[in-house]
LOFIPA-995920 format. One line per 4 residues: their letters; for each residue x, y, z of N, C-alpha, C. Coordinates in Angstrom, 1 decimal. Each point is the difference from the previous one (the first is absolute). Layout:
N
A = X Y Z X Y Z X Y Z ~ ... $
! end
This chain:
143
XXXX = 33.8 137.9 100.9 1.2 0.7 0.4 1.3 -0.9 -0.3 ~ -0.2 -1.4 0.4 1.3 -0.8 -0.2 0.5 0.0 -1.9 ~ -0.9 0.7 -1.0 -0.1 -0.5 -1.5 1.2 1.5 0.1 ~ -0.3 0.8 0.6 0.6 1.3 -0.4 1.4 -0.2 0.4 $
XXXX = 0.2 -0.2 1.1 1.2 -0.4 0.8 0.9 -1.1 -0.9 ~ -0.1 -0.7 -0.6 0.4 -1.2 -1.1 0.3 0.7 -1.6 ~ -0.9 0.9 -0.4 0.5 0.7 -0.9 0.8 1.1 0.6 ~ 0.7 0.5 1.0 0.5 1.1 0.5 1.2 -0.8 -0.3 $
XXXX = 0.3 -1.2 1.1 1.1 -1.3 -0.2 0.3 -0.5 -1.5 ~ -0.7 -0.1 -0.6 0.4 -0.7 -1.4 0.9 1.6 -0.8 ~ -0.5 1.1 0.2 0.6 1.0 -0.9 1.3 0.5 0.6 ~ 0.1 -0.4 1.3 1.2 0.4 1.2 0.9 -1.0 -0.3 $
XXXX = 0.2 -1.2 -0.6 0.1 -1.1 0.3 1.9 0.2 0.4 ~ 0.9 0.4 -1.1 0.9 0.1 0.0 0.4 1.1 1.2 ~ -0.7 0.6 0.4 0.5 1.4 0.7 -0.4 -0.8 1.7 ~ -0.8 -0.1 0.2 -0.8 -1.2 1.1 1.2 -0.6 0.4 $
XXXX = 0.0 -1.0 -0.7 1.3 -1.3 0.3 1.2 0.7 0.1 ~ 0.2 1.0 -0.5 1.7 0.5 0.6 0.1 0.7 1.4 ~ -1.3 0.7 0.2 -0.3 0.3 1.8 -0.1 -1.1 0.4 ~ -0.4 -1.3 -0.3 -0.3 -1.3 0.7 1.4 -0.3 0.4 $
XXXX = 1.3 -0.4 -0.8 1.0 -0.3 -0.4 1.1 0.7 0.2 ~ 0.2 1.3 1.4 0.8 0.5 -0.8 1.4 -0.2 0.3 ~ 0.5 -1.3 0.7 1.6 0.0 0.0 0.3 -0.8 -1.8 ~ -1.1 -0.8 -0.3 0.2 -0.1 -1.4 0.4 1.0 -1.1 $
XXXX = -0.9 1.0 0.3 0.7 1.1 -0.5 0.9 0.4 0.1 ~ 0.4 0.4 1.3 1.4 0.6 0.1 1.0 -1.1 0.1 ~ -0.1 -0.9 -0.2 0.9 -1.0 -0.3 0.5 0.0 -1.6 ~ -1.0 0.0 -0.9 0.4 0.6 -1.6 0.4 0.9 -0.7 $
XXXX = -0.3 1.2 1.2 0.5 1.4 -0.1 1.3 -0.1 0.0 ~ 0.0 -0.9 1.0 1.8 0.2 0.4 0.8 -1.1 -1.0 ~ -0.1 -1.0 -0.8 -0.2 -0.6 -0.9 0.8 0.9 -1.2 ~ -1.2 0.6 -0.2 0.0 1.0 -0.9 1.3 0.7 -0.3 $
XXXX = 0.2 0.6 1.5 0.7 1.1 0.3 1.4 -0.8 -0.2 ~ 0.1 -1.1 0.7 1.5 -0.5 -0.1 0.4 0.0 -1.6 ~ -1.2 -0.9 -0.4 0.2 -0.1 -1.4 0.7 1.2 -1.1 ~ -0.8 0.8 0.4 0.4 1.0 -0.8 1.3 0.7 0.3 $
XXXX = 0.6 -0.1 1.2 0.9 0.7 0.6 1.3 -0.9 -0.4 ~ -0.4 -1.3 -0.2 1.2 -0.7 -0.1 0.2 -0.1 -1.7 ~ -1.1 0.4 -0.9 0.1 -0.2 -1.2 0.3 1.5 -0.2 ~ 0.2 1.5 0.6 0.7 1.0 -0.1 1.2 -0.3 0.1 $
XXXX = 0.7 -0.4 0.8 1.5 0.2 0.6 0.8 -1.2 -0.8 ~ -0.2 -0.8 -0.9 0.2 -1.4 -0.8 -0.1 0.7 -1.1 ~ -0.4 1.6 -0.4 0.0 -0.2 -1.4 1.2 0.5 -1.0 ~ 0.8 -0.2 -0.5 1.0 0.4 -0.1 0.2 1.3 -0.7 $
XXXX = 0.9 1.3 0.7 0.3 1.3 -0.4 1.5 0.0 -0.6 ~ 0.1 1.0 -0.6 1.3 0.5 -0.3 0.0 1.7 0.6 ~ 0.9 0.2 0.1 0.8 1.2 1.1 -0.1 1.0 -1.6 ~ 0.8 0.0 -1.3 -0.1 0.8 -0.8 -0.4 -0.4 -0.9 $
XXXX = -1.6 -0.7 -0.9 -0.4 -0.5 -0.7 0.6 0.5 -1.5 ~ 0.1 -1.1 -1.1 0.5 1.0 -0.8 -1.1 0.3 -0.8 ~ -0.1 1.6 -0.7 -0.8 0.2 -0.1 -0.1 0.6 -1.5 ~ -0.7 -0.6 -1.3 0.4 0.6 -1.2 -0.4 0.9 -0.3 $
XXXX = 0.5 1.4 -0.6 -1.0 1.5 -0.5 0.3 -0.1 -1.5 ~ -0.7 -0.1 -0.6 -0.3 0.0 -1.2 -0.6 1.7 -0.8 ~ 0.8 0.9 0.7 -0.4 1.4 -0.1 1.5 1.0 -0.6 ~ -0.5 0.7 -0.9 1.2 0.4 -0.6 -0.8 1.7 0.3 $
XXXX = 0.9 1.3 0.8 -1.2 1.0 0.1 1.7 0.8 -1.4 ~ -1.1 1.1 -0.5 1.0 0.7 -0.9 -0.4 1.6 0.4 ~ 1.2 0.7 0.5 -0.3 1.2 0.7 0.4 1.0 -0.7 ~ -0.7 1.1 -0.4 0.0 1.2 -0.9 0.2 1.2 0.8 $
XXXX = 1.0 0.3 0.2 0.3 1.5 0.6 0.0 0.9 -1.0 ~ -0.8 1.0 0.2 0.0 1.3 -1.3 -0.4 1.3 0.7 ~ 0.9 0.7 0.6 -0.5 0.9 0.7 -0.3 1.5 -1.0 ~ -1.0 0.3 0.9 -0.4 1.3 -1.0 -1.1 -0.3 -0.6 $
XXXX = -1.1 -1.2 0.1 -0.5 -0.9 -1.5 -1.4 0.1 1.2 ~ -0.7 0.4 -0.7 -1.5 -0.4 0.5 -0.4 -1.6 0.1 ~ -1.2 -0.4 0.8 -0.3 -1.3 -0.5 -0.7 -0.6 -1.2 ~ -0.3 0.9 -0.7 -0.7 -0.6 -1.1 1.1 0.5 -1.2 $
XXXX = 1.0 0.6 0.0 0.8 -0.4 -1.2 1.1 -1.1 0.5 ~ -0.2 -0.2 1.4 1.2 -1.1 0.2 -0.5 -1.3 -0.7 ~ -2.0 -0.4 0.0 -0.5 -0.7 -0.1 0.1 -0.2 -1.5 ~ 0.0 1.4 -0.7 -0.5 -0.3 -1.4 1.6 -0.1 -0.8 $
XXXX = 1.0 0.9 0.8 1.0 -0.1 -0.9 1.0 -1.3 0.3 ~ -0.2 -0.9 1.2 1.3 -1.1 0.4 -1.0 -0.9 0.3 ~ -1.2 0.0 0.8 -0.1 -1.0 0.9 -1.0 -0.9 -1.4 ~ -0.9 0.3 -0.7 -1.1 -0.8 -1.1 1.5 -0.3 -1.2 $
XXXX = 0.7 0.7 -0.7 0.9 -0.7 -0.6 1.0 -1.4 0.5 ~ 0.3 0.3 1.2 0.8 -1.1 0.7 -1.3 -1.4 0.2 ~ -1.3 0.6 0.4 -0.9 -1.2 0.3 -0.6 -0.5 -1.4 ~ 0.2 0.5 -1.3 -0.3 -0.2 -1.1 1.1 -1.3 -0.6 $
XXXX = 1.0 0.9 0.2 1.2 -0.9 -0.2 0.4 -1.4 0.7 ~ -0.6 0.3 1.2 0.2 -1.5 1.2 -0.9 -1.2 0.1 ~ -1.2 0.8 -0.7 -1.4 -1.2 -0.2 0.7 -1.2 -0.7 ~ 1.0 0.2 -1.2 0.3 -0.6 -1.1 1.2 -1.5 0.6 $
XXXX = 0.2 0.6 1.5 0.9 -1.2 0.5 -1.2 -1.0 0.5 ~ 1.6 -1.2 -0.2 -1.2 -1.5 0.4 0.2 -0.7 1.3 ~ -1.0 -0.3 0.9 -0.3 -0.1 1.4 -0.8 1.1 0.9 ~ 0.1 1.3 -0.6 -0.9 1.0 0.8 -1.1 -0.5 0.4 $
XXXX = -0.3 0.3 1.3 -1.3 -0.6 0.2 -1.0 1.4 0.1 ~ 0.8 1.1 0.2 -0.4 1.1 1.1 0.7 1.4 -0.3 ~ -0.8 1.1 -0.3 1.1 1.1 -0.5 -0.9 1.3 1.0 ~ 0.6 0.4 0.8 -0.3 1.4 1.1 1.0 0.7 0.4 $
XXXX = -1.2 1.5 -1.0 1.1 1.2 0.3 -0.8 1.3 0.7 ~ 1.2 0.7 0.6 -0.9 1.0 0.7 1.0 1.3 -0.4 ~ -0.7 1.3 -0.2 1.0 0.9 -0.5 -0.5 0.5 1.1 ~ 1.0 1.2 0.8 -0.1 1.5 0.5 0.8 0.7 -0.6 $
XXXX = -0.2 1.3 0.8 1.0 1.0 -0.6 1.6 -0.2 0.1 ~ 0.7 0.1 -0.8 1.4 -0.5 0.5 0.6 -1.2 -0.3 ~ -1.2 -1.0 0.2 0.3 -1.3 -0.1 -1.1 -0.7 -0.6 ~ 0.9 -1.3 -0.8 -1.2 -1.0 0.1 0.7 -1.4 0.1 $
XXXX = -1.1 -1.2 0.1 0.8 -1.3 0.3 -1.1 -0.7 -0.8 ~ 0.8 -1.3 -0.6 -0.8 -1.3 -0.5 0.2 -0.7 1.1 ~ -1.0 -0.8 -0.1 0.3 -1.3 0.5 -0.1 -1.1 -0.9 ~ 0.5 -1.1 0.1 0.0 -1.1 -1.5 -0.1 -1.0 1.1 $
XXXX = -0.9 -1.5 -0.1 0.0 -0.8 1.0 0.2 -1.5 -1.4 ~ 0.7 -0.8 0.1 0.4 -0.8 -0.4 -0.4 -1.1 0.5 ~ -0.6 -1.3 -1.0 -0.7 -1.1 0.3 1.5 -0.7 0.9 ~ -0.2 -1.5 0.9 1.2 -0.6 0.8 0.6 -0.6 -0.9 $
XXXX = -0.4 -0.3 -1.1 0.9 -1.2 -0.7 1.6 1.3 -0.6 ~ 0.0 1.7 0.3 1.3 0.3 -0.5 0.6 0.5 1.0 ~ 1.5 0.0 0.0 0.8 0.3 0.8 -0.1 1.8 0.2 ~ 0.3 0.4 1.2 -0.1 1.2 -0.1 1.3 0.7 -0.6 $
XXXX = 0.8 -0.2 -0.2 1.4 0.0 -0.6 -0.1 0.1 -1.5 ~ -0.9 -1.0 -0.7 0.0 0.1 -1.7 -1.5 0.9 0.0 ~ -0.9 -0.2 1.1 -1.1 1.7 -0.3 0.4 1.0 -0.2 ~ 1.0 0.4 1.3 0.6 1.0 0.0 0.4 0.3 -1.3 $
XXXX = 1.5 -0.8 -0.6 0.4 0.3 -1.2 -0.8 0.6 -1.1 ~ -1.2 -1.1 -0.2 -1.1 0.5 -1.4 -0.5 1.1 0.4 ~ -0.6 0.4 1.1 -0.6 1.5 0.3 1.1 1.1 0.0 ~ 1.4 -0.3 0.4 1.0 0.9 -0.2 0.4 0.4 -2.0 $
XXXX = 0.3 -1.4 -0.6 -0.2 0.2 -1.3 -0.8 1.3 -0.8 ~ -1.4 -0.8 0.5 -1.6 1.4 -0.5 0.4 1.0 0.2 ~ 0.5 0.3 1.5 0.2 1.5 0.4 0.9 0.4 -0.7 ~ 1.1 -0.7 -0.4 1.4 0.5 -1.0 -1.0 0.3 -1.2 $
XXXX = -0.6 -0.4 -0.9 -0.6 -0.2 -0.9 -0.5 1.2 -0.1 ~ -1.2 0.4 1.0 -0.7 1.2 -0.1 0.7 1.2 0.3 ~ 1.1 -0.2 0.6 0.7 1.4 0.5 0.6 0.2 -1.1 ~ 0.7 -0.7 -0.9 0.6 0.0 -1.4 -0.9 0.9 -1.1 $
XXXX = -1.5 -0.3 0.2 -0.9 0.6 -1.0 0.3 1.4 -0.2 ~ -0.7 0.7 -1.1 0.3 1.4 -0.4 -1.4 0.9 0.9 ~ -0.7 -0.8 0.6 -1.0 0.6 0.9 0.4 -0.1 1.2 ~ 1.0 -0.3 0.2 0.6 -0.5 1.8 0.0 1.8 0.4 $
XXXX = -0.7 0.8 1.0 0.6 1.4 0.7 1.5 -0.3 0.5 ~ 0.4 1.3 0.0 1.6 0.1 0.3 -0.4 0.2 1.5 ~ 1.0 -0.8 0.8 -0.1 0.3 1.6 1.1 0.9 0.3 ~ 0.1 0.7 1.3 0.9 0.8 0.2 0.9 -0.8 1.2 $
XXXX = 0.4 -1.4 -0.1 0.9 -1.0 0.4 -0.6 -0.5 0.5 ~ -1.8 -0.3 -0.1 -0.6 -1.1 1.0 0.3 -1.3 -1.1 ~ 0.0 -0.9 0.8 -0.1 -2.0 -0.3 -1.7 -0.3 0.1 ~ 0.1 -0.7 -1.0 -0.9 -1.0 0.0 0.8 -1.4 0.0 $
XXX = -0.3 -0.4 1.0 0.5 -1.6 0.0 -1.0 -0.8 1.1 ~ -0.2 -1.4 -0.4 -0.8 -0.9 0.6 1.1 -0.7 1.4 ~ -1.1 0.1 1.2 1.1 -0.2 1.1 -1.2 -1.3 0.1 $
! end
């Protein structure tokens, strides 16, 4: 009986000794706890981080327009035309009825100010074309 009891102890060993021990334990716990509590409140925040968006969205109002000629007639010409700029990382569009939007996501090394510009360019470019549909005063412009 004493062989059994010795392997019961050897496989317990770590769990055993902490019921043996336990203001040790809760002495580390609390260790622990300060530690962490004082390495929370030490870590330094900002109130309005600044935060860069590297996102250019381009919004297609076309009322009266199904979603799949919004898609076929403005939104694949515009993303055809936009592939060709340099920094894109990222090109997502979603048509409904009425409306559609790009989104263009720009790698960090450009300013959102000269993205803007080059994506605004394209859009001048494409709206220029002799395939551009005539709107009945909607904008396409990149916000």
């Amino acid at each position: 009986m004493r062989v059994n009891n010795k392997k019961v102890d050897k496989e317990f060993l770590l769990s055993s000794w902490s019921i043996d021990h336990k203001t040790i334990i809760y002495v580390v716990v609390a260790v622990f706890l300060f530690v962490g509590l004082s390495a929370y409140f030490s870590m330094p925040r900002e109130s309005f981080p600044e935060v860069k968006e590297t996102k250019i969205y381009i919004s297609v109002p076309y009322p009266g327009t199904s979603a799949e000629d919004i898609e076929k007639l403005i939104v694949d010409p515009l993303e055809d035309r936009i592939k060709n700029v340099s920094n894109v990382t990222e090109i997502l569009s979603t048509s409904q009825e009425d409306y559609g939007i790009i989104t263009v996501e720009f790698d960090e090394n450009i300013s959102v100010e000269n993205a803007k510009q080059k994506i605004k360019d394209e859009v001048d470019t494409e709206k220029a074309s002799e395939d551009w549909p005539t709107f009945n005063g909607a904008k396409v412009e990149p916000n």
